[in-house]
N, C-alpha and C positions, 0 to 999 in steps of 0.2 A: 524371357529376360529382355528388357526392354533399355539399353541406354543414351542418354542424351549426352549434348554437348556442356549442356550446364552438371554434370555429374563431376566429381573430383575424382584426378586419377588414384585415389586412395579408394573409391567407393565403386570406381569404374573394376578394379582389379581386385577386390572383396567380392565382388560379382561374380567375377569369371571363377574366383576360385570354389566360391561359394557352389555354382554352377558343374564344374568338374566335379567334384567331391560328390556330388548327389549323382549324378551320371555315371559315376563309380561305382559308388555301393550299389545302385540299380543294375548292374550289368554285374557284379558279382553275384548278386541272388541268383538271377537269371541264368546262370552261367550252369549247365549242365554236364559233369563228368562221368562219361564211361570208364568202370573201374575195372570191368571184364569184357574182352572181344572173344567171342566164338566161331569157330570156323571147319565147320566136318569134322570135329572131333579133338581139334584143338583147341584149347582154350588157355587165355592171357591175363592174368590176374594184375593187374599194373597195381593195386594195392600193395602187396603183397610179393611182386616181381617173379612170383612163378610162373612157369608155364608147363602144362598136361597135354597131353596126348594121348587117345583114351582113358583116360582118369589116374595114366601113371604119369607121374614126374618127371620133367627132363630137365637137367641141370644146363644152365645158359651163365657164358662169364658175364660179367656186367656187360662190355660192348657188345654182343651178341646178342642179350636183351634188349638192351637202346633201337639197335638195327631191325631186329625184329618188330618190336613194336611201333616204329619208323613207319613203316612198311605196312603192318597190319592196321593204322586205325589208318590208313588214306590207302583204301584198299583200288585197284585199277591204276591209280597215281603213279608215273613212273619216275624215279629219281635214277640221276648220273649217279656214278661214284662220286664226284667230287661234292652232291649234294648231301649224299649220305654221310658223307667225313664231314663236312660243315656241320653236321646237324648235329652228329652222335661225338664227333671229338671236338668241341666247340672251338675250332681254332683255323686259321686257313689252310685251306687243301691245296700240299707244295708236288701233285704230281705223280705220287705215290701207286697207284691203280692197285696192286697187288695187294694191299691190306685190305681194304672193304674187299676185294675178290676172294683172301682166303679166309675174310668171317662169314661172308655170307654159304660158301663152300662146308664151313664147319655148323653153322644152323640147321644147312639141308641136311647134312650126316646123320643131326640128334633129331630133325622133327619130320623128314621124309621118307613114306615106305620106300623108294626108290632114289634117292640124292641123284642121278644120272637124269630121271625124266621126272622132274621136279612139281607137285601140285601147288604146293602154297607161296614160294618164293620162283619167280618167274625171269629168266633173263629176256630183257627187250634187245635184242643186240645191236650193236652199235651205238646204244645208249645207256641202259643201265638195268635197275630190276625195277620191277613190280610186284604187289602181293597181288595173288589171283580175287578180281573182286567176282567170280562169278561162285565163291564158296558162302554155304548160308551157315 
């Protein structure tokens, strides 16, 4: 896109819109969604909002979902609590620590053989959690 000084600011700004608009739809096509994450036996249906553990069902509240799946598609990624309240309750995080500590606590209950020595949700401590990225 090419414009001059002799262009009219009506034709100057048809341009750019014109421009965005095409730059959009190209990066919607383009745009590739994972609709299931797998991980050692667990698997994340974000179509669909279920999530399995060996091929049976574990029921997640909706925040519990949010979190998990937070977590699982930026696997290694380590988030604060106050990132994961920004993220999953979309509103600012006034301090609270104990909420994202007792969902993430109730995740591990429904999807870890062991909740106490946790494989898939990982505490980094003194800063937050992480999903284990070394699960395939």
């Amino acid at each position: 896109m090419i414009l001059t000084f002799e262009d009219s600011e009506e034709e100057i700004l048809n341009r750019i819109i014109s421009y965005v608009g095409i730059e959009a739809r190209a990066f919607q096509v383009a745009e590739i969604v994972k609709t299931n994450l797998n991980f050692n036996g667990l698997e994340i249906d974000i179509t669909n909002r279920l999530v399995r553990k060996q091929r049976q069902e574990i029921d997640l509240t909706f925040i519990e979902f949010e979190i998990l799946h937070l977590l699982a598609r930026n696997p290694g990624r380590v988030f604060s609590k106050e990132q994961i309240y920004n993220s999953v309750w979309k509103e600012p995080y006034f301090g609270d620590y104990n909420i994202v500590m007792s969902h993430i606590r109730n995740i591990r209950e429904k999807i870890e053989d062991n909740p106490s020595k946790p494989i898939y949700i990982q505490t980094v401590w003194g800063v937050g959690y992480k999903f284990n990225n070394k699960l395939k």
